[in-house]
ZARO-943956 format. One record per residue (C-alpha): x, y, z; residue in three letters. Coordinates in steps of 0.2 Angstrom, whole numbers. Layout:
# ZARO-943956
    east   north      up   residuo
       X       Y       Z       ALA
...
This chain:
# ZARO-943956
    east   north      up   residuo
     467     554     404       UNK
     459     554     422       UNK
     467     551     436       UNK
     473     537     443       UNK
     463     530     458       UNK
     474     524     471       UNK
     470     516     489       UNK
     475     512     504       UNK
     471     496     514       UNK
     478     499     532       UNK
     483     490     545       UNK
     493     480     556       UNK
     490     463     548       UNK
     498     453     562       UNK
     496     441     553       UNK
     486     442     537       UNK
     472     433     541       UNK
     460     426     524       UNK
     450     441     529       UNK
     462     454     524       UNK
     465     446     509       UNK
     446     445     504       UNK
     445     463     507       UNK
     462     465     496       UNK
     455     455     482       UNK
     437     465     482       UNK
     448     482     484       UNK
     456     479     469       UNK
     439     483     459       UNK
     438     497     463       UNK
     455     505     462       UNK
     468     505     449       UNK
     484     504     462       UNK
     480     495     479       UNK
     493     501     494       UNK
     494     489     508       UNK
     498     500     520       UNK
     508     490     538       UNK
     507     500     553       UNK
     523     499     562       UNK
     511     501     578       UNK
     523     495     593       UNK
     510     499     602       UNK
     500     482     600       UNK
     514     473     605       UNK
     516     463     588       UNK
     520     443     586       UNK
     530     449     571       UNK
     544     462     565       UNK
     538     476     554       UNK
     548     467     544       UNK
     541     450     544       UNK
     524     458     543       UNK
     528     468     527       UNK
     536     450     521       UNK
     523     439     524       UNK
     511     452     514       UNK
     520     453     499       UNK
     521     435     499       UNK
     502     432     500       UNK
     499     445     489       UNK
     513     441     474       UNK
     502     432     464       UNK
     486     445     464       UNK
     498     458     454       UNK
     494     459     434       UNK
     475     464     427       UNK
     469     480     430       UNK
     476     484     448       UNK
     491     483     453       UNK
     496     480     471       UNK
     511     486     481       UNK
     514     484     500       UNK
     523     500     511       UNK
     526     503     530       UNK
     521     517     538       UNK
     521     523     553       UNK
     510     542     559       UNK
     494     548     551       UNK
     485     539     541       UNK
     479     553     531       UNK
     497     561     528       UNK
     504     543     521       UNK
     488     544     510       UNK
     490     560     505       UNK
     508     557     502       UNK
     505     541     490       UNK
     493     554     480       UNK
     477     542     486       UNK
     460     545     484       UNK
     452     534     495       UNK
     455     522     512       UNK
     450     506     513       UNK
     443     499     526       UNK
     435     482     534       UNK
     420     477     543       UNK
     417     464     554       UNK
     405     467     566       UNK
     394     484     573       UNK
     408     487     585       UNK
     418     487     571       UNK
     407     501     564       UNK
     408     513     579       UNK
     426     515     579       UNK
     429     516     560       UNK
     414     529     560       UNK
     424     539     575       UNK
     442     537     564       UNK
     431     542     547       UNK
     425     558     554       UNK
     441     562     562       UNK
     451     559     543       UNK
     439     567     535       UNK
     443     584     546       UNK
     461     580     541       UNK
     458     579     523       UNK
     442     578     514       UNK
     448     575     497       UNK
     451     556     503       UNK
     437     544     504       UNK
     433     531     515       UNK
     427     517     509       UNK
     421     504     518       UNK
     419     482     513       UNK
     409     471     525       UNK
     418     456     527       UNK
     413     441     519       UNK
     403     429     530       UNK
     416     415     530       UNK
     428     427     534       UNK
     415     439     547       UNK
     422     432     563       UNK
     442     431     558       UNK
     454     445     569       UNK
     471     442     571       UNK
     472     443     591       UNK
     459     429     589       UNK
     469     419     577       UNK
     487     423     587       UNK
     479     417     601       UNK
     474     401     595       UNK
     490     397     589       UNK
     498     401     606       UNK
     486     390     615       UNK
     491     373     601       UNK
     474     376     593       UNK
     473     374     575       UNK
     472     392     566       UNK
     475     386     548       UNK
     458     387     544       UNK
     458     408     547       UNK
     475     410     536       UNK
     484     407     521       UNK
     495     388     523       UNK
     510     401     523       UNK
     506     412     535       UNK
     501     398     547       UNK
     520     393     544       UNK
     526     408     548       UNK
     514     409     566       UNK
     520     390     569       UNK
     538     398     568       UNK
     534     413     580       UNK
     526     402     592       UNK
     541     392     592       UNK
     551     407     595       UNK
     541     415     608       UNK
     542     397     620       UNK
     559     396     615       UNK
């Protein structure tokens, strides 16, 4: 029987924006289990708990389970690589947007690669509809009263009109 293919999609996902969940859904052709890995990362100063984050993703992803990938949401907090290695992966996925996108993954590539060269990197262009969607972008909408429903899911915009509330509260 050959071995399972596992992934891992990292990233903050404060909030998950339809971008992330188009790269989600494409990831899932080409593994057999998807991990959804939430970076604690304090360091970004998120709108959202790790808690509400790790939430909200298993929420937008509940109905994408069944077929031939499953899907499963996690938390981490370190090294990528040693949470991949950990979860027996065999590849990282990760999103592009934008060329400046490509520098910096190409820099944290190499870098993984040195850490462990048994994981693949794997890389999916965004979309077009979704090419132009980030999560500071989108938070920052929403704190200024735009209208950021177009860039998420009806329950994650919810979910940022709630934190928003919270924040001027």
């Amino acid at each position: 029987m050959p071995k399972q293919r596992i992934g891992v999609y990292p990233g903050t996902f404060d909030p998950v924006t339809n971008g992330h969940l188009d790269i989600i859904r494409r990831a899932r052709r080409l593994v057999d289990h998807l991990i959804i890995a939430v970076a604690l990362n304090d360091g970004k100063q998120p709108m959202f708990s790790i808690e509400e984050r790790l939430a909200i993703v298993e929420e937008e992803i509940a109905a994408l389970n069944g077929g031939t990938c499953t899907v499963e949401v996690r938390t981490f907090d370190g090294l990528l690589m040693d949470f991949a290695d950990n979860a027996d992966a065999t590849m990282i996925v990760r999103g592009l947007r934008a060329v400046s996108d490509f520098e910096y993954e190409f820099q944290m590539t190499g870098m993984n690669a040195r850490l462990n060269a048994e994981i693949e990197t794997v890389f999916l262009m965004a979309s077009e509809s979704h090419q132009f969607i980030a999560s500071a972008l989108v938070k920052e909408i929403a704190r200024l009263g735009g209208d950021a429903s177009s860039f998420v899911s009806a329950n994650v915009h919810d979910h940022l009109k709630r934190a928003i509330a919270r924040e001027q509260a």
